[in-house]
N, CA and C atoms as an extended XYZ file, in Angstrom:
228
Properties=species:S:1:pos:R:3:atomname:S:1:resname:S:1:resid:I:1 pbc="F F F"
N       321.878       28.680       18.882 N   UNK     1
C       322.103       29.946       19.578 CA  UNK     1
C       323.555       30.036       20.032 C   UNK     1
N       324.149       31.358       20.038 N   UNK     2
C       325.290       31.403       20.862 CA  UNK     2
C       325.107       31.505       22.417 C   UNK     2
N       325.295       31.324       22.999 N   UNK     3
C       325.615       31.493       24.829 CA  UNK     3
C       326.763       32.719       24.505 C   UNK     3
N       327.687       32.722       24.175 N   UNK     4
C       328.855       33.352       24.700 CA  UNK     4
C       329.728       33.511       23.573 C   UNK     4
N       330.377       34.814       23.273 N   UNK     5
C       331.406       35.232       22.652 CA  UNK     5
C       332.448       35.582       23.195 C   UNK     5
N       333.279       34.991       23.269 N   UNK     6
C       334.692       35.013       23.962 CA  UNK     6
C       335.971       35.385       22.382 C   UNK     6
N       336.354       36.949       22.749 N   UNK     7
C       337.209       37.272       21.701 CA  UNK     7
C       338.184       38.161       21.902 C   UNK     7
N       339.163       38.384       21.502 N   UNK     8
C       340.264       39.486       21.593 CA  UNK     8
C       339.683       40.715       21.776 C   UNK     8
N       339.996       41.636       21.842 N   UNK     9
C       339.920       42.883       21.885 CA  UNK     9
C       340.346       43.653       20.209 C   UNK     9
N       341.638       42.928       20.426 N   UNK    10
C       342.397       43.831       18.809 CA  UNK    10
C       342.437       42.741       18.409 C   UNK    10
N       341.667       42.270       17.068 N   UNK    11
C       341.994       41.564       15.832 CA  UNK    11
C       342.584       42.042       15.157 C   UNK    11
N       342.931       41.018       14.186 N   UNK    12
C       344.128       41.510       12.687 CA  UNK    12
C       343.030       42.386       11.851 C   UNK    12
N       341.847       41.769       11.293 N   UNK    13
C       340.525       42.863       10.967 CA  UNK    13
C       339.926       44.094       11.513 C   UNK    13
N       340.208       43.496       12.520 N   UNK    14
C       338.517       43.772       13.388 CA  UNK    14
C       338.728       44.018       14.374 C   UNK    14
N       337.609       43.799       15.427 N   UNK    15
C       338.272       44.170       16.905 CA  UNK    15
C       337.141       43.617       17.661 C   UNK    15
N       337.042       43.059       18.575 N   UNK    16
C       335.982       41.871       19.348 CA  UNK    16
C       334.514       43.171       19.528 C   UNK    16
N       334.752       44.337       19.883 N   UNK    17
C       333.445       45.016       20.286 CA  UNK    17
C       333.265       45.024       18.625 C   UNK    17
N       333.411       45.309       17.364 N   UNK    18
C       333.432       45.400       16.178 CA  UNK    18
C       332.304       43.496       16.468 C   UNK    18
N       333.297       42.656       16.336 N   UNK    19
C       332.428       41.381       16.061 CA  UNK    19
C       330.897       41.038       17.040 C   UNK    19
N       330.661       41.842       18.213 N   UNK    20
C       329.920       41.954       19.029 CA  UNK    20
C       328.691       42.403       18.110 C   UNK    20
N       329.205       43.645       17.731 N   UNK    21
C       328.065       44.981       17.238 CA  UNK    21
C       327.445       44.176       15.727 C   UNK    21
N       328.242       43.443       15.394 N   UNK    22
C       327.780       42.558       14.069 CA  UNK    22
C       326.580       41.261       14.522 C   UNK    22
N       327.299       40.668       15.376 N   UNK    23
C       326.280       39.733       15.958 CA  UNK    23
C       325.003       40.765       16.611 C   UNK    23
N       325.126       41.302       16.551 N   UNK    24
C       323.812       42.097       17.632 CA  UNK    24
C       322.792       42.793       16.470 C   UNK    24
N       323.384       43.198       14.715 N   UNK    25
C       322.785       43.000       14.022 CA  UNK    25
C       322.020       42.185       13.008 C   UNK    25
N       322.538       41.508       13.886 N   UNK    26
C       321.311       40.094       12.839 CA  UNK    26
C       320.877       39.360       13.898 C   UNK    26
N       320.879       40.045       15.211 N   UNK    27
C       319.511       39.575       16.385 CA  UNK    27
C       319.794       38.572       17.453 C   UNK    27
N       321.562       38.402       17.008 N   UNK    28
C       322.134       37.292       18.051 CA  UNK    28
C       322.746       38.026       19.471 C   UNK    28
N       322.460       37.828       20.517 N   UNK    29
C       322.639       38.781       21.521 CA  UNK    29
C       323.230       37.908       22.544 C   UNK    29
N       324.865       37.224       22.575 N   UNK    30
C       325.122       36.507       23.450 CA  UNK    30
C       326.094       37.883       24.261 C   UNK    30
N       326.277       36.860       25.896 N   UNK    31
C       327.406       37.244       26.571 CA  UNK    31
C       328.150       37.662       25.804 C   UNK    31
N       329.209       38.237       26.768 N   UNK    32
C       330.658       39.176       25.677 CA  UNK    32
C       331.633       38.661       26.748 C   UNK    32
N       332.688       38.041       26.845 N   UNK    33
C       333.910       38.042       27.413 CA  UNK    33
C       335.005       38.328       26.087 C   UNK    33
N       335.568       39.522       26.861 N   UNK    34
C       336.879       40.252       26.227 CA  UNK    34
C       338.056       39.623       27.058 C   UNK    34
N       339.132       39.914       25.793 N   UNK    35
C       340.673       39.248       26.668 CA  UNK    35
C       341.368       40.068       25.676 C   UNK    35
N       342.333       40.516       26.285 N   UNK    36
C       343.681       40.917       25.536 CA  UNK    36
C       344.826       40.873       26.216 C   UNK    36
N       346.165       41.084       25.586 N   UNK    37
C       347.287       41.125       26.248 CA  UNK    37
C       347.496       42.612       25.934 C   UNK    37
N       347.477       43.467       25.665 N   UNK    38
C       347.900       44.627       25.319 CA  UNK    38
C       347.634       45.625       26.837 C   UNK    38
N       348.270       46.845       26.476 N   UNK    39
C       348.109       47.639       27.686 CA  UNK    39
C       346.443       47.850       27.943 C   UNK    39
N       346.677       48.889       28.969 N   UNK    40
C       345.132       48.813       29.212 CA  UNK    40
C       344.511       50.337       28.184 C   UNK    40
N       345.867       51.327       28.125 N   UNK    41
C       345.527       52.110       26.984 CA  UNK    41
C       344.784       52.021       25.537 C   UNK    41
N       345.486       50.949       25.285 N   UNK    42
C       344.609       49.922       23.796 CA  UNK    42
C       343.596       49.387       23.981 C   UNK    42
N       343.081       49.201       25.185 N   UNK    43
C       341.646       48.558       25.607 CA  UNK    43
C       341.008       49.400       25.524 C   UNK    43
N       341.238       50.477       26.535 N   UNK    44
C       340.783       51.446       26.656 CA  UNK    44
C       340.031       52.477       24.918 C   UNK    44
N       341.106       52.308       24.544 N   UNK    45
C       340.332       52.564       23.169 CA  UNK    45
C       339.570       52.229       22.588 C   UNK    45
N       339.561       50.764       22.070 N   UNK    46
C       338.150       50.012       22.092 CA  UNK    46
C       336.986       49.661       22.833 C   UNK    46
N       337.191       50.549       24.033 N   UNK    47
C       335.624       50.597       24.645 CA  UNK    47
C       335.487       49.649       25.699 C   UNK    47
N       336.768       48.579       25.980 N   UNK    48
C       335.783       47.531       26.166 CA  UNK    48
C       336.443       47.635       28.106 C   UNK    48
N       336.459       48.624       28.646 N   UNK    49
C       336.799       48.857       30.149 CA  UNK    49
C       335.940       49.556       31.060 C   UNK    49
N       334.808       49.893       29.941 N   UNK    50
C       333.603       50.361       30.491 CA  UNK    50
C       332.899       49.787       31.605 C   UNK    50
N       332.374       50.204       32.662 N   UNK    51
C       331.126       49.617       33.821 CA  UNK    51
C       330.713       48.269       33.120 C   UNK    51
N       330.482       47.120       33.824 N   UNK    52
C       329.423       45.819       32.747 CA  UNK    52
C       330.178       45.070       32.028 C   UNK    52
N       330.995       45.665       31.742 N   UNK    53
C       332.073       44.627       30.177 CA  UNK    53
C       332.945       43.968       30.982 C   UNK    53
N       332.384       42.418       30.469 N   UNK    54
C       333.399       41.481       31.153 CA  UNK    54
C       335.014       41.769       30.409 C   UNK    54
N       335.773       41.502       31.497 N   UNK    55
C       337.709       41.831       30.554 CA  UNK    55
C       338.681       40.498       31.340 C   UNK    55
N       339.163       39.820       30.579 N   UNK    56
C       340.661       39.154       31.272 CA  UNK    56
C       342.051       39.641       30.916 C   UNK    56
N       342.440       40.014       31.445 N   UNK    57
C       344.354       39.926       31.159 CA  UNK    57
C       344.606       39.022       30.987 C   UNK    57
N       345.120       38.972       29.756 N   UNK    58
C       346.403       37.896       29.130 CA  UNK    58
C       347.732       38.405       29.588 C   UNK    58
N       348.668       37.316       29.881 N   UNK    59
C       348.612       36.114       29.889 CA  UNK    59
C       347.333       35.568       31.164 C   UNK    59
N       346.368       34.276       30.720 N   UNK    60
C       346.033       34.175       32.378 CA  UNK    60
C       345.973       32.342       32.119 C   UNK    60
N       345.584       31.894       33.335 N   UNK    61
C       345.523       30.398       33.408 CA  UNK    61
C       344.504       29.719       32.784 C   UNK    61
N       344.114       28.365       32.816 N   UNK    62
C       342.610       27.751       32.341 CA  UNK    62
C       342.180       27.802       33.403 C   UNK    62
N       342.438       27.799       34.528 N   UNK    63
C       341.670       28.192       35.635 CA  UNK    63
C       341.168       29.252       35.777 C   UNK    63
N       341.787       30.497       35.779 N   UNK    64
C       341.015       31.786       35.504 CA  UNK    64
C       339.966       32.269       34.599 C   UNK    64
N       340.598       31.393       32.985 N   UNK    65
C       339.374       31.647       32.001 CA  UNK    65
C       338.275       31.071       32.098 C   UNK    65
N       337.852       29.572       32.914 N   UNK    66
C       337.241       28.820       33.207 CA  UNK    66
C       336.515       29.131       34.067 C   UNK    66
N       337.158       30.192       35.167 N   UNK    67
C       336.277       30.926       36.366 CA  UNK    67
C       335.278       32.034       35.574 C   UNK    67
N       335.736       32.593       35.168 N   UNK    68
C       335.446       33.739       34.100 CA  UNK    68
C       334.485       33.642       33.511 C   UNK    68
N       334.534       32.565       32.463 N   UNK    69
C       333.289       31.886       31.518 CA  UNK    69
C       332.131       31.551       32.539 C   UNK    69
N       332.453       30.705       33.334 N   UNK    70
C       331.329       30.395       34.404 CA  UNK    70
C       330.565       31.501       35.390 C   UNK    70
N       331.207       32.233       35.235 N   UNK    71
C       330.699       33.577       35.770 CA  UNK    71
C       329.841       34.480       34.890 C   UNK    71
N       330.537       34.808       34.241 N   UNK    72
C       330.000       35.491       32.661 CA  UNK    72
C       328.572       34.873       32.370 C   UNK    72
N       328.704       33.191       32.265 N   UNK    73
C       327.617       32.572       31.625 CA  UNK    73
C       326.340       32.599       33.532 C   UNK    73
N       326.658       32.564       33.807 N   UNK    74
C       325.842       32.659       35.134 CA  UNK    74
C       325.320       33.722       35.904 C   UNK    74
N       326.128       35.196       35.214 N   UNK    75
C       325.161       36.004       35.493 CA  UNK    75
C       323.708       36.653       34.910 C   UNK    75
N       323.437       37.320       35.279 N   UNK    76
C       321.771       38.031       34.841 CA  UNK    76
C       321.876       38.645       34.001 C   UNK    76
């Protein structure tokens, strides 16, 4: 099983809600933590600033992503 998908926002392909919506068709339904460095305009486009959707700003620490994940994976 996956626990957790932790992915960019803007891929060179693709785009992390894009790799989400793929896993969710073949029945795999993990967490979502999003990260990007880009403005929040470019996020904003891909959906992923909505109510619920976990997000980090890049640049951030291993401490922050580490808080993050543990949060992410620990909620309901």
């Amino acid at each position: 099983t996956i626990d957790l998908l932790l992915t960019d926002v803007v891929l060179r392909e693709s785009s992390g809600p894009e790799v989400y919506e793929q896993l969710r068709a073949l029945g795999i339904l993990p967490k979502v933590l999003y990260m990007s460095g880009y403005t929040g305009d470019v996020v904003l486009h891909h959906g992923v600033l909505e109510e619920g959707v976990q997000f980090l700003q890049k640049p951030l620490s291993y401490s922050a992503l580490a808080t993050k994940i543990r949060q992410v994976l620990d909620a309901t």
